[in-house]
ZARO-477613 format. One record per residue (C-alpha): residue number from 1; x, y, z. Coordinates in nm, 4 decimals, always signed. Example, Ala and Ser with C-alpha at 12.3 -4.5 7.8 and 13.67 -1.06 7.14 Angstrom:
REM residues 2
+-----+----------+----------+----------+
:  nr :        x :        y :        z :
+-----+----------+----------+----------+
:   1 :  +1.2300 :  -0.4500 :  +0.7800 :
:   2 :  +1.3670 :  -0.1060 :  +0.7140 :
+-----+----------+----------+----------+
This chain:
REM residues 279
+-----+----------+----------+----------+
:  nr :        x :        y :        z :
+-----+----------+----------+----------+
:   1 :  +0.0000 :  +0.0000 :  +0.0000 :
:   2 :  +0.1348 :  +0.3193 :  -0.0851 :
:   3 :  +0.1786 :  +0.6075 :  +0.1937 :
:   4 :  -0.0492 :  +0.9033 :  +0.2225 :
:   5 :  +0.2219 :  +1.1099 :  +0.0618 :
:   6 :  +0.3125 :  +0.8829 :  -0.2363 :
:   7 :  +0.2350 :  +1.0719 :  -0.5814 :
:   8 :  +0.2006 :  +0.6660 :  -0.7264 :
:   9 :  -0.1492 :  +0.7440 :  -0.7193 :
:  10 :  -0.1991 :  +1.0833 :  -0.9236 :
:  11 :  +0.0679 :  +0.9704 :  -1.1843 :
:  12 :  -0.1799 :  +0.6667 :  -1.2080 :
:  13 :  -0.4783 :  +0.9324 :  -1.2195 :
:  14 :  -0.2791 :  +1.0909 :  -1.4769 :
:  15 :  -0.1850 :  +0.7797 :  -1.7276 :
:  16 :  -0.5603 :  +0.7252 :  -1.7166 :
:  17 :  -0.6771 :  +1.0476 :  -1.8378 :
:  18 :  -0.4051 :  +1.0434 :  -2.1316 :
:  19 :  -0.5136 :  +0.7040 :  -2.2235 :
:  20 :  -0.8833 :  +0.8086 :  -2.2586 :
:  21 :  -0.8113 :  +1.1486 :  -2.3964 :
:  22 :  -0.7397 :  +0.9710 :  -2.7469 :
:  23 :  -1.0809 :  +0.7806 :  -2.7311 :
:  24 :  -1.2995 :  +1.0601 :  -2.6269 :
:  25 :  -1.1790 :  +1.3610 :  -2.8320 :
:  26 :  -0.9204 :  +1.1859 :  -3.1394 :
:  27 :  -1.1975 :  +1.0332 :  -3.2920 :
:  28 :  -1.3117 :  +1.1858 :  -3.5741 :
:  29 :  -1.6627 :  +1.3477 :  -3.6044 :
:  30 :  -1.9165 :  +1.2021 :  -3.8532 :
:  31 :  -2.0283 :  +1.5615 :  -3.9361 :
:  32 :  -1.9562 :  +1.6305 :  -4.2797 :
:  33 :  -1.8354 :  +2.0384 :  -4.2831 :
:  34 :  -2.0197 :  +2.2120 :  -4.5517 :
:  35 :  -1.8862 :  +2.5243 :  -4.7211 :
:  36 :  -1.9576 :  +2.7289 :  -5.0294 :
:  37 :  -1.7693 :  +2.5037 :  -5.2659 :
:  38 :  -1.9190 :  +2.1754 :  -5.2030 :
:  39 :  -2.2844 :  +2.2381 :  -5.0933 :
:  40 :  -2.4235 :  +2.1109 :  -5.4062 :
:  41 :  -2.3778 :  +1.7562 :  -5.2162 :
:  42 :  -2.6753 :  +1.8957 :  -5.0559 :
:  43 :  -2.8838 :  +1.8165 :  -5.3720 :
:  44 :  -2.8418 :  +1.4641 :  -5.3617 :
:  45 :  -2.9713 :  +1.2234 :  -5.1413 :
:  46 :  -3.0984 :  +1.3069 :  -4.7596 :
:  47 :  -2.9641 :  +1.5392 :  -4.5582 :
:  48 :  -2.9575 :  +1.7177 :  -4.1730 :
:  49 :  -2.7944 :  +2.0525 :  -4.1829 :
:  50 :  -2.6933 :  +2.2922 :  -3.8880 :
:  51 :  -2.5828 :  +2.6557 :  -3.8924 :
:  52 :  -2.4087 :  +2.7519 :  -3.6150 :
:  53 :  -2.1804 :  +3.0456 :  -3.5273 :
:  54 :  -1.8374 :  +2.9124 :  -3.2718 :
:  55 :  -1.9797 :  +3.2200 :  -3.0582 :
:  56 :  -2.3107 :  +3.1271 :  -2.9845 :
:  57 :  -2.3855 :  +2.9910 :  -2.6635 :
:  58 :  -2.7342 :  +2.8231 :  -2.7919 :
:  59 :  -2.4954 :  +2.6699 :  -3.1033 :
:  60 :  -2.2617 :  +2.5148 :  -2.8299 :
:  61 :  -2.4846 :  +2.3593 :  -2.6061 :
:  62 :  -2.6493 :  +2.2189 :  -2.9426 :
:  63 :  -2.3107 :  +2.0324 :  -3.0213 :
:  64 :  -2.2943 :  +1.7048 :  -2.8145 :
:  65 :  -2.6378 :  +1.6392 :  -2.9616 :
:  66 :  -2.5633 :  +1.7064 :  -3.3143 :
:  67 :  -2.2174 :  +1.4690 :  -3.2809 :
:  68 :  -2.4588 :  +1.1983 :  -3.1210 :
:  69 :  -2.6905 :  +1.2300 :  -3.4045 :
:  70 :  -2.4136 :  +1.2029 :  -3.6398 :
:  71 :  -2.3392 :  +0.8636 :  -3.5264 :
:  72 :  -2.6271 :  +0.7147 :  -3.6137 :
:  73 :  -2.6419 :  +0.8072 :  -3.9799 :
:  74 :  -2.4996 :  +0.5515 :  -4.1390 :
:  75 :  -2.7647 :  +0.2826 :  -3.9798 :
:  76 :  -3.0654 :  +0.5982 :  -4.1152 :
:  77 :  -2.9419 :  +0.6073 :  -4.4433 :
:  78 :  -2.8895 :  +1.0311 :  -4.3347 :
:  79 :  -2.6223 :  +1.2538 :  -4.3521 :
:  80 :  -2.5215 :  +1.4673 :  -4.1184 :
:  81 :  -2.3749 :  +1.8058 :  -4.2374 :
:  82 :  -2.3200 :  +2.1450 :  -4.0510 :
:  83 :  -2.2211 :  +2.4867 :  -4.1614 :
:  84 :  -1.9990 :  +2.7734 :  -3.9643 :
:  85 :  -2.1510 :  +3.1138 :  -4.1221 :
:  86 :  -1.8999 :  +3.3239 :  -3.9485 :
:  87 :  -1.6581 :  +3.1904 :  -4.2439 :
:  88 :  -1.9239 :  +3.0846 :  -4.5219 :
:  89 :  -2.1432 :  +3.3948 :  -4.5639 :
:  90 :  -2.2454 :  +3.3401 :  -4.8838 :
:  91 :  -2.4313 :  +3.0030 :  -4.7585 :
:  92 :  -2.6290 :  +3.1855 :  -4.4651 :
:  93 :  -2.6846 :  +3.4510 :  -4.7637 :
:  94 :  -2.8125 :  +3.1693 :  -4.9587 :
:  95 :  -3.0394 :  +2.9903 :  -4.7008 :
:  96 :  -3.1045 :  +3.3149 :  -4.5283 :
:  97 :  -2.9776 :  +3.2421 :  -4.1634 :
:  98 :  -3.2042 :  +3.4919 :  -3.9355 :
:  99 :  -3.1344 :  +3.2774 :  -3.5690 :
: 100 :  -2.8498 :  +3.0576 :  -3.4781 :
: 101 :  -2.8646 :  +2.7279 :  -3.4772 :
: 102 :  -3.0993 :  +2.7146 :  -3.7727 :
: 103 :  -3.1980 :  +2.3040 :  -3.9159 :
: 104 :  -3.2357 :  +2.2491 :  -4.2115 :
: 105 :  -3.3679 :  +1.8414 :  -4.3551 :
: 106 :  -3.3495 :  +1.8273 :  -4.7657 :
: 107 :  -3.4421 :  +1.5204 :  -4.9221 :
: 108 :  -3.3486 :  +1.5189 :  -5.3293 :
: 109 :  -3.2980 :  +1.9016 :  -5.3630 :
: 110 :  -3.6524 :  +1.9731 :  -5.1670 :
: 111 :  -3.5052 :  +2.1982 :  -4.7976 :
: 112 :  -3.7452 :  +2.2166 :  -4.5114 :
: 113 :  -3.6971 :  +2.3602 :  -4.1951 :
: 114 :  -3.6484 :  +2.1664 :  -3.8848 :
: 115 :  -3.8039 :  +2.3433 :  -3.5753 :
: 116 :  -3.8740 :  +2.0748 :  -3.3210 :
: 117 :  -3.6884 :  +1.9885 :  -2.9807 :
: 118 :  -3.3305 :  +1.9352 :  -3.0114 :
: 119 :  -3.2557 :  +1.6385 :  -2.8890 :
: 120 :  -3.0719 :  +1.3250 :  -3.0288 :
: 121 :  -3.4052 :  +1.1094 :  -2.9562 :
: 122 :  -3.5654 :  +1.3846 :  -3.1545 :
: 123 :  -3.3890 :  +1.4337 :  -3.4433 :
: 124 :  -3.3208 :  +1.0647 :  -3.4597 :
: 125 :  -3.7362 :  +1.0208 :  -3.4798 :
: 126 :  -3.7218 :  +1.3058 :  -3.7007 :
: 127 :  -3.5667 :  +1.0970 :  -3.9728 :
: 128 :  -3.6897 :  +0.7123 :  -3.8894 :
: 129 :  -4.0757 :  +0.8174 :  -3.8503 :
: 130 :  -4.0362 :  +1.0660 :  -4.1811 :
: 131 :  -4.1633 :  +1.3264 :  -3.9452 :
: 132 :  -4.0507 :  +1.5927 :  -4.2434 :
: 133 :  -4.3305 :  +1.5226 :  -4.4687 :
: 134 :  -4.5744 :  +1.6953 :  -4.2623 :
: 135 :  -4.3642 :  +2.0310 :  -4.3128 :
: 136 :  -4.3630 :  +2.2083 :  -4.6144 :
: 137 :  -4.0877 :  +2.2259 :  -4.8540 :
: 138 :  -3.9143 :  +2.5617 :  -4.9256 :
: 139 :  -4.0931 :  +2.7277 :  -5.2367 :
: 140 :  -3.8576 :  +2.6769 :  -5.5365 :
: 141 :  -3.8165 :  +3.0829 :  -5.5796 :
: 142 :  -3.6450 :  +3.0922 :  -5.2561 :
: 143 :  -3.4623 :  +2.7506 :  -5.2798 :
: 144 :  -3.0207 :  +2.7575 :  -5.2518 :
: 145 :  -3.0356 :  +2.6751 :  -5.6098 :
: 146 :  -3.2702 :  +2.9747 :  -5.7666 :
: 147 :  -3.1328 :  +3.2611 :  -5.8975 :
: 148 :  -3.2744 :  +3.5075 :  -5.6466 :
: 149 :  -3.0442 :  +3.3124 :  -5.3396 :
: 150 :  -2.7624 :  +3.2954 :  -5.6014 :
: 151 :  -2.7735 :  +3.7118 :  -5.6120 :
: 152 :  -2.8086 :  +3.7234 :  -5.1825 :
: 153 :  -2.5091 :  +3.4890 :  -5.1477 :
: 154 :  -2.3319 :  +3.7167 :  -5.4071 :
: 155 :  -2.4397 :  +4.0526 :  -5.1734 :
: 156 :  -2.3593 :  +3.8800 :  -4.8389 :
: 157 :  -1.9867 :  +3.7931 :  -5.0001 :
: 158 :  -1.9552 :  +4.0923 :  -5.0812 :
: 159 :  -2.0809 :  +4.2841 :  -4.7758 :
: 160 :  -1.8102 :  +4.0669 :  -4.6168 :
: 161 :  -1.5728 :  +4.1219 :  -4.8292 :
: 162 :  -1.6096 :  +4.5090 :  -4.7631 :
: 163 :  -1.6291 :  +4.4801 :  -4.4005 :
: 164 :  -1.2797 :  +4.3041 :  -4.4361 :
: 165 :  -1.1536 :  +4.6103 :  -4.6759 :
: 166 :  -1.3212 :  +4.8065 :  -4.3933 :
: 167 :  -1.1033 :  +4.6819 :  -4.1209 :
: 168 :  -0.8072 :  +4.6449 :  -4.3484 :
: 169 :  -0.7603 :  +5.0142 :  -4.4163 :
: 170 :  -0.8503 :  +5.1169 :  -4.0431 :
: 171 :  -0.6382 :  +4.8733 :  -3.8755 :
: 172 :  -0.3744 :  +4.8019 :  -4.1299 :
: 173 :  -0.3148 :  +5.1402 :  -4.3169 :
: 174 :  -0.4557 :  +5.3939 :  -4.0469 :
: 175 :  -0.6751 :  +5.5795 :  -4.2608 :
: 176 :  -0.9749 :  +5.6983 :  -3.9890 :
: 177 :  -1.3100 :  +5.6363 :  -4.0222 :
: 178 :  -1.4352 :  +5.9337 :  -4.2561 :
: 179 :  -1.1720 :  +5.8181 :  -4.4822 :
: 180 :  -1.2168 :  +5.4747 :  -4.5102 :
: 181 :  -1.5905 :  +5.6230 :  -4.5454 :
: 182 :  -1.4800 :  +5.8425 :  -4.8371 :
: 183 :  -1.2911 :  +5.5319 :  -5.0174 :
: 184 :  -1.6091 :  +5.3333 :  -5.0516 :
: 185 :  -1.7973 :  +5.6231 :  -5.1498 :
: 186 :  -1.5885 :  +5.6941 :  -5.4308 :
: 187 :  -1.6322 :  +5.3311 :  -5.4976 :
: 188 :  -1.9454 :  +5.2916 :  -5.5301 :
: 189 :  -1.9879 :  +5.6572 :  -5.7405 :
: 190 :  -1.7298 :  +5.5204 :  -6.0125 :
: 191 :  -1.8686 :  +5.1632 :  -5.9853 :
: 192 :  -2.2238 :  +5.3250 :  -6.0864 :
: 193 :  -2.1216 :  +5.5329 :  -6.3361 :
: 194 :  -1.9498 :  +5.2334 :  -6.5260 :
: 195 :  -2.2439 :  +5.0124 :  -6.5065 :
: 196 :  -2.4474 :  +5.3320 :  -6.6574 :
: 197 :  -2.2408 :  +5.3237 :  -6.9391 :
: 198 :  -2.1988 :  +4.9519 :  -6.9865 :
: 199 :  -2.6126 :  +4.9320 :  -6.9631 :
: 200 :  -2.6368 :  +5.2429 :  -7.1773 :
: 201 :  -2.4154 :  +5.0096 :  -7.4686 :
: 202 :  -2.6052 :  +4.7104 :  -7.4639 :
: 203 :  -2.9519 :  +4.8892 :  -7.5093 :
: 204 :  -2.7726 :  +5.0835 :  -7.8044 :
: 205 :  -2.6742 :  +4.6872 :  -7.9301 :
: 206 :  -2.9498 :  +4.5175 :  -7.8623 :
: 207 :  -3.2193 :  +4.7727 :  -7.9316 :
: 208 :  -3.0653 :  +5.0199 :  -8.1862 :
: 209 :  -3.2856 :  +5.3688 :  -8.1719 :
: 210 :  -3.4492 :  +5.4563 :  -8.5277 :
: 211 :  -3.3165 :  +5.8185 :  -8.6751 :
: 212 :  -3.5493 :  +6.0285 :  -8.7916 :
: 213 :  -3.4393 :  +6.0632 :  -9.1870 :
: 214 :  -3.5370 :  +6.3639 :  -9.3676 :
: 215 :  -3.8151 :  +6.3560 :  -9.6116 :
: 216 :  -3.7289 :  +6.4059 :  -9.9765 :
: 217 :  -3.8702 :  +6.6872 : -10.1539 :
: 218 :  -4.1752 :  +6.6264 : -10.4146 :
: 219 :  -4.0137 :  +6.5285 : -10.7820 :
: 220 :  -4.1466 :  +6.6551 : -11.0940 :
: 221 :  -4.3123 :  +6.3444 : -11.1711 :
: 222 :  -4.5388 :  +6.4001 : -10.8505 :
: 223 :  -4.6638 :  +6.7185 : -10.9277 :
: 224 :  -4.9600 :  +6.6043 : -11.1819 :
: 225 :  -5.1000 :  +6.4225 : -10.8671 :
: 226 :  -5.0748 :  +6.6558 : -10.6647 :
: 227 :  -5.2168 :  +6.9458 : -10.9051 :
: 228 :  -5.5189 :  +6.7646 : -11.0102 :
: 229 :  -5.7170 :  +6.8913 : -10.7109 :
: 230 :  -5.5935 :  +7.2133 : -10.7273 :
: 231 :  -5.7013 :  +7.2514 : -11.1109 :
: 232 :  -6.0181 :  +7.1269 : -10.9789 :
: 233 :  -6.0561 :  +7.3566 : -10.7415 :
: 234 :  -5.9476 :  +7.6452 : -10.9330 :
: 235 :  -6.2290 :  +7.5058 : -11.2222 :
: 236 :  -6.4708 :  +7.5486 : -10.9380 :
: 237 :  -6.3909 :  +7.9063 : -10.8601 :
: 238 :  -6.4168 :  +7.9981 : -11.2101 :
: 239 :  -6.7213 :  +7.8260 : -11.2647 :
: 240 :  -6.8652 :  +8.0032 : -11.0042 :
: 241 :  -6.7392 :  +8.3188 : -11.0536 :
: 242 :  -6.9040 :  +8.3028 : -11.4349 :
: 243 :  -7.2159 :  +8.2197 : -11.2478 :
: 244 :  -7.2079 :  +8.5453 : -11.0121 :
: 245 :  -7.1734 :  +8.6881 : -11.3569 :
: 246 :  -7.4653 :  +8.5829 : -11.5170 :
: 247 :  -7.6800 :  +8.6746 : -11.2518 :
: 248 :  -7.5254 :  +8.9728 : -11.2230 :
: 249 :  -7.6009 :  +9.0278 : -11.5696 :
: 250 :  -7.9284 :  +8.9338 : -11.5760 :
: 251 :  -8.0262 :  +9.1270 : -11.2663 :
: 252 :  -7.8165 :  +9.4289 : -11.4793 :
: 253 :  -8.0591 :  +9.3863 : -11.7661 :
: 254 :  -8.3699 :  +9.4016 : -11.5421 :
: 255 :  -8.2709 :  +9.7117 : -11.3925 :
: 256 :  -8.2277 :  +9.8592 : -11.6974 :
: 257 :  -8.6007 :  +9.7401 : -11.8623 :
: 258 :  -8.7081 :  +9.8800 : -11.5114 :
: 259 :  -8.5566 : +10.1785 : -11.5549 :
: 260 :  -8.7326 : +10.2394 : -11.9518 :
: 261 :  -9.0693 : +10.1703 : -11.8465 :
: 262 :  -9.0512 : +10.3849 : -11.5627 :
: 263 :  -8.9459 : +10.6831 : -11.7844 :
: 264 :  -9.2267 : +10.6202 : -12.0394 :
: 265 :  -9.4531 : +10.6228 : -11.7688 :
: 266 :  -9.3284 : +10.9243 : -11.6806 :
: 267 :  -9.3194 : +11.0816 : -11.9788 :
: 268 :  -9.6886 : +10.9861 : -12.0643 :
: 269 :  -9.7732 : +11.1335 : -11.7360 :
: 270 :  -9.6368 : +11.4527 : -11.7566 :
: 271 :  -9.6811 : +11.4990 : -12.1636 :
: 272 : -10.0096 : +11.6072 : -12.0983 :
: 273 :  -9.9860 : +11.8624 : -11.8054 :
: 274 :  -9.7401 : +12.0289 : -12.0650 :
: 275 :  -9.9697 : +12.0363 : -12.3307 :
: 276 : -10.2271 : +12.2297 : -12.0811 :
: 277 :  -9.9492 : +12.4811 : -11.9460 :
: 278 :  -9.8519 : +12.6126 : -12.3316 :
: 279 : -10.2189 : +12.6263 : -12.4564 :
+-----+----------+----------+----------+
């Protein structure tokens, strides 16, 4: 028996913990890391997806659960993926991560969003019972693969990749706020102005504007047709200026008859009022 004072029995204490250390934390995790390169894997078969952030304290106490589940997908025919958005922002762009830890279940390219207890029981009768048929798939529009999550992975790279330029000229070059400020403003004034101009070029291509030619003047040959109405038209004038005329003429001439038997009249009425005055 050793003495009270011995150390033989923390050195044993000791060889036991390294011994175990191996088994309990060298072996390897059957989580499969997902990142923006290979999350088309996603697509195929059945899946059970986490997004976590190393920060979060709900994401942490989430991990001995998620490793037990992991375990157990070979015999469920499941894999078991999870996804760090701190480094793949273009996937919590893509699936648009609002909460942390988010669960996702795809089966064949159809995503659906776990939110039951999380448990390893749970998730485990998530998968064997086919629990995820009662939830409704993700619409297509707003599925990893459309376009529209395409174009919000693209803006949360690049919102990242700013942030990083952000820090990169503060911390690395010195440049203060305002001026790191300015930079991007600049940026984004140029970067506008040359996708004016490269718009303003493919509408020219693609859709050409029509110029306005000038009309030619009348020929010769053209005039006939277009003095045929106005001979009629002067023919009418003339016509009925010849009419005028003739009634003019005729209303000249009755005048005039007027005019000789109102003189005879008169001269038969005085004539004989003359005759009285001489005799």
């Amino acid at each position: 028996m050793a003495p009270p004072g011995s150390p033989v029995l923390p050195l044993t204490v000791l060889v036991l913990l390294l011994w175990g250390a191996p088994c309990t934390y060298g072996r390897r995790s059957d989580v499969r890391v997902i990142t923006d390169e290979n999350w088309r894997e996603l697509l195929e078969g059945e899946w059970m997806i986490e997004f976590y952030a190393p920060w979060c304290p709900a994401c942490q106490n989430l991990q001995p659960e998620w490793e037990s589940f992991a375990e157990w997908g070979e015999d469920l025919e499941v894999n078991v993926g999870k996804v760090d958005v701190t480094e793949q922002t273009g996937l919590s762009g893509r699936f648009i991560i609002t909460a942390l830890p988010t669960i996702y279940h795809c089966k064949d390219g159809e995503f659906r969003r776990y939110q039951g207890p999380r448990s390893k029981k749970d998730f485990i009768n998530f998968i064997s019972e086919k629990e995820w048929k009662s939830i409704e798939p993700v619409s297509s529009w707003f599925g990893p693969g459309s376009v529209l999550m395409s174009s919000m992975s693209a803006l949360f790279q690049l919102s990242m990749y700013i942030r990083t330029c952000h820090n990169y000229f503060i911390e690395d070059l010195g440049l203060p706020v305002w001026g790191s400020y300015t930079v991007f403003a600049l940026a984004t004034l140029l970067s506008g102005l040359l996708l004016g101009l490269c718009m303003i070029f493919l509408a020219d291509c693609l859709c050409p504007s029509k110029r306005r030619r000038p009309q030619p003047y009348p020929s010769k040959k053209s005039l006939p047709e277009f003095s045929q109405p106005l001979k009629k038209v002067e023919e009418e004038q003339e016509a009925d200026e010849e009419d005028v005329s003739e009634e003019e003429a005729k209303n000249g001439g009755g005048a005039k008859k007027d005019f000789v038997q109102a003189d005879a009249l008169r001269q038969r009425a005085v004539g004989p009022s003359q005759a009285a005055d001489q005799s």
